[in-house]
ZAMARGU-4260 file (C-alpha; in steps of 0.2 Angstrom, whole numbers, plus 5000, padded with zeros to 4 digits):
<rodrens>
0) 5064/4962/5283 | 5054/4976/5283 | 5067/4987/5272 | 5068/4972/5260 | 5049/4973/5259
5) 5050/4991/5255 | 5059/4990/5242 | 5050/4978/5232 | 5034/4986/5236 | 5044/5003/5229
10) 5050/4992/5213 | 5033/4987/5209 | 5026/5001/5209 | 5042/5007/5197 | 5037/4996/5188
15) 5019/4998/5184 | 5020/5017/5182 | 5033/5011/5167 | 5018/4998/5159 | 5003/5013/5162
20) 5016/5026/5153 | 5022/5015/5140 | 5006/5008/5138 | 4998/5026/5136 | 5010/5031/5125
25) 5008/5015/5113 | 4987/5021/5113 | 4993/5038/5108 | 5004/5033/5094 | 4992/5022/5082
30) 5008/5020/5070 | 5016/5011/5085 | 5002/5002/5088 | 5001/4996/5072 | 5020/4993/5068
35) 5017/4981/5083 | 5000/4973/5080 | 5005/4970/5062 | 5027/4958/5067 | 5012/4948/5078
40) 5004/4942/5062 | 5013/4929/5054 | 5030/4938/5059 | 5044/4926/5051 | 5062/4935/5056
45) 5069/4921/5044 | 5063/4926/5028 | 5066/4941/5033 | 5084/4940/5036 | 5088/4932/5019
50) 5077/4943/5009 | 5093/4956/5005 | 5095/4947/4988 | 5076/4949/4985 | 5066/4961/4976
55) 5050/4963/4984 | 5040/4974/4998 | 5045/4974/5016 | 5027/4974/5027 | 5024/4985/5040
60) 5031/4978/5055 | 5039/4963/5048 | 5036/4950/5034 | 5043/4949/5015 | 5032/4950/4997
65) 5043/4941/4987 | 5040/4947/4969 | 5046/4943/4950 | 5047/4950/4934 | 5033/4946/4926
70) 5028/4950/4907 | 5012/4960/4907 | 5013/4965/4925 | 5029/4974/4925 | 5031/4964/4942
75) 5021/4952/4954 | 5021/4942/4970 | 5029/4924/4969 | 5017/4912/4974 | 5020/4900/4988
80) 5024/4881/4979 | 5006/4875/4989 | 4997/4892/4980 | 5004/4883/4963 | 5001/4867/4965
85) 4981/4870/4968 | 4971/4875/4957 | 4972/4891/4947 | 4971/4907/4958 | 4973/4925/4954
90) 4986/4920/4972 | 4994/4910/4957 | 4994/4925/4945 | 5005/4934/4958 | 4989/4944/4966
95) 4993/4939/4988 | 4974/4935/4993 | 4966/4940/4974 | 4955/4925/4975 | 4946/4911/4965
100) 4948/4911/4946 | 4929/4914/4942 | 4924/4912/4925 | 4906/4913/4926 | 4892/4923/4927
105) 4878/4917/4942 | 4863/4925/4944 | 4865/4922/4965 | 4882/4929/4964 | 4890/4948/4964
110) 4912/4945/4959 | 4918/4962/4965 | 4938/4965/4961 | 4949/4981/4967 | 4961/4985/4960
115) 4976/5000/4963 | 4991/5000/4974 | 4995/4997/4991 | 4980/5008/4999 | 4968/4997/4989
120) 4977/4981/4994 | 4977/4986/5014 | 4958/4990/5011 | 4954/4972/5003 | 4965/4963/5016
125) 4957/4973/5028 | 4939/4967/5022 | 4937/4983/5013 | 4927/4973/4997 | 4916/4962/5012
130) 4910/4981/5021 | 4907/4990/5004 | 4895/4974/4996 | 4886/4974/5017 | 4882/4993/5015
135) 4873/4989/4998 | 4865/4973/5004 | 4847/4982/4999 | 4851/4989/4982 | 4840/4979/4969
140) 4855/4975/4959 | 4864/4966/4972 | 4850/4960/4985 | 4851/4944/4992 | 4866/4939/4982
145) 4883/4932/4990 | 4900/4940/4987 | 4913/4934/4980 | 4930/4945/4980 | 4945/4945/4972
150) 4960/4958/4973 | 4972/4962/4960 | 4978/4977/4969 | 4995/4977/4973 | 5011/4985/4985
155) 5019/4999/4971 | 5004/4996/4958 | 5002/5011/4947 | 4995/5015/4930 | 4996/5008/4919
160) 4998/4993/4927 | 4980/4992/4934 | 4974/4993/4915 | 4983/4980/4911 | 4978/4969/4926
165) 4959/4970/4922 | 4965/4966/4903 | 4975/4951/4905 | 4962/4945/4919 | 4948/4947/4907
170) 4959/4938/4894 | 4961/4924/4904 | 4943/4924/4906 | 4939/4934/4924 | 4923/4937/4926
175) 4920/4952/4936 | 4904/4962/4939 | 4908/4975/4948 | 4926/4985/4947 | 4932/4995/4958
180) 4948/5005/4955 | 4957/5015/4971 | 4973/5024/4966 | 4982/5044/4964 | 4997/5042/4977
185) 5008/5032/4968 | 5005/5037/4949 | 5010/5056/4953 | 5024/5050/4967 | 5035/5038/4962
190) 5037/5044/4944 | 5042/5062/4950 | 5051/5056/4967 | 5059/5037/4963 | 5059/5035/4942
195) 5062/5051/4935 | 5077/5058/4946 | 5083/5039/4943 | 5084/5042/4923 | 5068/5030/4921
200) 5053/5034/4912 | 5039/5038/4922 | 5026/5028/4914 | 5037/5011/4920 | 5031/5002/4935
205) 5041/5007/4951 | 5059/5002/4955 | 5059/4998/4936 | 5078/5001/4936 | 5082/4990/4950
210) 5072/4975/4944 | 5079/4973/4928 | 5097/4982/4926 | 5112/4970/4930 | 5119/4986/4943
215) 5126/4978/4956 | 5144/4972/4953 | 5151/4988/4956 | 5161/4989/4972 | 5149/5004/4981
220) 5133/4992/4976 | 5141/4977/4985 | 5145/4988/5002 | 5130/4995/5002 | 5118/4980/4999
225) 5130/4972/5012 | 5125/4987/5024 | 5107/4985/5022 | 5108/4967/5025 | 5116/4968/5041
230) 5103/4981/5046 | 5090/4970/5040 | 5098/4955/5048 | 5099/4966/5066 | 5081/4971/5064
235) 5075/4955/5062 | 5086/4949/5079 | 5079/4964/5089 | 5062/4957/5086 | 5063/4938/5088
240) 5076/4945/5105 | 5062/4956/5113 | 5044/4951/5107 | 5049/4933/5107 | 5054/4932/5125
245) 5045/4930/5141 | 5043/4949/5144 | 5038/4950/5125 | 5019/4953/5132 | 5026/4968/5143
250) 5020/4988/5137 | 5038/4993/5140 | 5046/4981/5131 | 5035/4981/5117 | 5036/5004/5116
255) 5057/4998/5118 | 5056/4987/5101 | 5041/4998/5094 | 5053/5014/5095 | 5070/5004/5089
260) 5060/4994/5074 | 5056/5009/5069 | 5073/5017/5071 | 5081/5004/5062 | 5067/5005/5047
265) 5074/5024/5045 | 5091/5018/5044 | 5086/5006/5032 | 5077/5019/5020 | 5091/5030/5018
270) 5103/5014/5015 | 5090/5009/5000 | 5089/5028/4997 | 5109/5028/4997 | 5108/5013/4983
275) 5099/5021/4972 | 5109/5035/4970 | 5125/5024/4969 | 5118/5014/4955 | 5110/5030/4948
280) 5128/5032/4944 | 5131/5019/4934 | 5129/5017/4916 | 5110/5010/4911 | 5102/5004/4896
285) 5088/5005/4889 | 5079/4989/4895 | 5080/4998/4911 | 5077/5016/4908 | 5067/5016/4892
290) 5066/5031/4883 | 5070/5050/4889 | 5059/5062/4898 | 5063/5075/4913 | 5053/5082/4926
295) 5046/5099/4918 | 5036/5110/4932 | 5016/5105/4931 | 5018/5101/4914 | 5023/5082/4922
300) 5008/5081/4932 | 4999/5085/4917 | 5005/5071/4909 | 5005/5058/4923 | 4989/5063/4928
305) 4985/5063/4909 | 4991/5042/4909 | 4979/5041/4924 | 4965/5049/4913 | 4966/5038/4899
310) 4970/5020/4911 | 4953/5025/4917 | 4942/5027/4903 | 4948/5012/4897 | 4948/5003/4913
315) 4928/5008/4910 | 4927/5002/4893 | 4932/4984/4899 | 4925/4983/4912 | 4907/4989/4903
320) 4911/4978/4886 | 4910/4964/4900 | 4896/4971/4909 | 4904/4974/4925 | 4901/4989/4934
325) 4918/5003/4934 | 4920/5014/4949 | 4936/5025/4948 | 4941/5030/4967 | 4954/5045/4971
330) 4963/5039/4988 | 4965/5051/5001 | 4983/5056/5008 | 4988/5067/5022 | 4998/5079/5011
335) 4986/5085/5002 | 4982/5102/5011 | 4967/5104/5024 | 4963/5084/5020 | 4962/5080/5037
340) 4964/5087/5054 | 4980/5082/5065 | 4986/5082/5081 | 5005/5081/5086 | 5005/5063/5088
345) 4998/5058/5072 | 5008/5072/5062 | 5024/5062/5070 | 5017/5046/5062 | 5008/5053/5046
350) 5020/5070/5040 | 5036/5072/5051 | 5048/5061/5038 | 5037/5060/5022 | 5041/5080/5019
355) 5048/5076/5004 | 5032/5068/4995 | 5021/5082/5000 | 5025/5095/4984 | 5023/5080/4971
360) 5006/5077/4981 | 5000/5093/4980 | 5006/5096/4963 | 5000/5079/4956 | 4983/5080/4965
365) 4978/5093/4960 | 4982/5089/4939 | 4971/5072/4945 | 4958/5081/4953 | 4957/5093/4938
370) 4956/5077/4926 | 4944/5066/4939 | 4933/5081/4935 | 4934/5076/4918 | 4931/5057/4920
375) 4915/5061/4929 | 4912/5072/4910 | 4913/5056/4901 | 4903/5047/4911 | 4915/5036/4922
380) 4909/5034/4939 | 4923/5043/4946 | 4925/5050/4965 | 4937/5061/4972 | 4940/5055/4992
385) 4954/5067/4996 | 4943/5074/5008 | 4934/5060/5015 | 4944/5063/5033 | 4942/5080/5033
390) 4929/5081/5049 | 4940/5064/5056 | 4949/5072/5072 | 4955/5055/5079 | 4971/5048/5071
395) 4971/5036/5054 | 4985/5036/5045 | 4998/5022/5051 | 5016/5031/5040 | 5020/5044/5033
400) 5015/5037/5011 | 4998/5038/5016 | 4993/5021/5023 | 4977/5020/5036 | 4972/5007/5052
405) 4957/4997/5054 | 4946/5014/5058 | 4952/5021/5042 | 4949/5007/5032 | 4933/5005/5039
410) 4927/5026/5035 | 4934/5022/5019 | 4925/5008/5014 | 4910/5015/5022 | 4912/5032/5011
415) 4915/5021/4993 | 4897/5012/4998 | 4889/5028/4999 | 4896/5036/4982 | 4891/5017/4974
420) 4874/5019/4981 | 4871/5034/4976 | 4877/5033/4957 | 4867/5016/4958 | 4850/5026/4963
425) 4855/5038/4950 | 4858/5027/4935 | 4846/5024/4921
</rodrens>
């Protein structure tokens, strides 16, 4: 008896040595952490088993954006068929969470809209417009008003398409007073590391070729799409296997599925990665390329950052004709040098694996920061917050593209406050 007792005293404590390290290694690895928190929010391993013949955006740790061609947008979120069949929505419009349609100017009410890619949509989901209204709850212009926000920012958005969002909003009759415009990664990025390698104009919104070009009847398009959907099919069985079950609450378990999920997702990106070059092969036309343009040095940065310019100013003149309020933001990333201070395990979340993007950060920042200077020249509100973790020693960033967590999100709203503020107290 007493041996029996031995060893299930010796197996408990086995076991709770495993929870404390696995436990302890989940609250050093905030990408981890987060990949975890995020498949226990609204986590469907269905719709993400059938999305293979979807285009769209797998979330962080689980969950599908469904999206569409759409005529103005270059693409946008399908809404749900209860989203459509109540009243008109920017959620209608294909915005996920954008808001009310408000067409009305009221003197008790501020309507602040971001707009930008994915960094700007995590910061409004995250309450991002809520914290930046709160820190200017004393400014004259916007004292004892409520908020209302709305978001048209967007997974993959880049210039022009933000332009065009605050255009076709205000056509439709959007009133904003206040916009606030948070982008940089993705205009310099995904043209020089996804469109233009592709054959596909930079200027085209992202995945351009793949939304519209009939590519996949070639044998090597149909295996590997097959490939990918069994991947995705496994991922989504490892989830529902392990954190659906009784010991889904357990540290160990939940490290064990953290570590694998993310595995999987690696082999998932070089599967999609594979694609591309397989239908990169094939023959395209222009309804999916558009015209010619190559990859020339910093002469291409020029240029996108050069888009990026002019999308602003006319952003501001938009915004201004209406008489909204126009701040232009420069997200932060981790590639760009001396940005932020690391230690090993946030470099294995934020660099190890996103190598490749840092030389078209680097390169492209520094045209945008370079033409941000400018901006601020012709009077656009415009803020460089490349370096807005630089004193930050704890760990933000969530991947390796440049996505942050609550506390980054947080410092980030809290930094666009203080620029707002101060341009505010400034203005004549």
């Amino acid at each position: 008896m007493k041996r029996w007792l031995g060893r299930v005293v010796r197996l408990g404590i086995a076991i709770a040595i495993v929870e404390v390290g696995s436990w302890g290694l989940l609250a050093l690895a905030p990408g981890l952490a987060a990949r975890l928190q995020l498949a226990g929010q609204g986590f469907d391993p269905g719709a993400r088993g059938q999305a293979q013949a979807r285009i769209g955006h797998m979330l962080p740790g689980g969950g599908f954006l469904e999206e569409d061609l759409h005529p103005y947008l270059g693409f946008a979120v399908k809404p749900s068929d209860a989203v459509l069949e109540a009243p008109l929505s920017l959620d209608a419009l294909g915005f996920p969470n954008g808001g009310p349609l408000v067409r009305e100017a009221r003197d008790d009410t501020v309507v602040l809209g971001i707009f930008g890619g994915s960094v700007a949509a995590y910061l409004a989901q995250a309450g991002g417009a809520q914290a930046i209204f709160g820190a200017l709850h004393d400014v004259p212009r916007f004292a004892g008003k409520q908020l209302v926000a709305l978001t048209a920012a967007h997974l993959g958005y880049k210039q022009p398409q933000s332009l065009i969002a605050l255009a076709y909003l205000q056509a439709l009759g959007v009133h904003f007073d206040v916009v606030i415009l948070l982008d940089g990664f993705n205009e310099v990025v995904a043209p020089s590391f996804e469109l233009a390698p592709a054959g596909v104009f930079p200027f085209y919104p992202s995945r351009w070729h793949q939304r519209v070009a009939n590519l996949d009847a070639a044998p090597g398009v149909r295996e590997r799409i097959g490939e990918i959907a069994v991947l995705k099919q496994r991922r989504a069985e490892w989830t529902e296997r392990l954190l659906g079950s009784p010991l889904g609450g357990s540290h160990a378990v939940q490290l064990a599925w953290a570590l694998t999920d993310r595995a999987l997702e690696a082999r998932l990106e070089q599967q999609r990665l594979a694609l591309d070059a397989e239908r990169a092969t094939q023959g395209k036309d222009y309804a999916a390329t558009g015209p010619p343009w190559e990859l020339r040095g910093d002469a291409s940065f020029q240029e996108l950052a050069s888009l990026w310019f002019e999308s602003s100013l006319e952003m501001r003149a938009l915004a201004e004709a209406r008489g909204a309020l126009f701040f232009h933001f420069l997200q932060p990333n981790q590639h760009v040098p001396d940005s932020k201070p690391m230690g090993a395990a946030e470099r294995a979340v934020a660099i190890d694996g996103g190598e490749a993007f840092a030389p078209f950060v680097e390169r492209g920042y520094r045209a945008l920061r370079q033409r941000g200077g400018e901006l601020d020249a012709r009077g656009v509100r415009f803020h460089d917050l490349t370096r807005v973790f630089a004193d930050v020693d704890e760990p933000l960033y969530v991947d390796n593209i440049g996505h942050v967590g609550p506390r980054g999100n947080a410092l980030l709203a809290s930094a666009m406050a203080a620029q707002i503020r101060a341009d505010l107290s400034t203005a004549h």
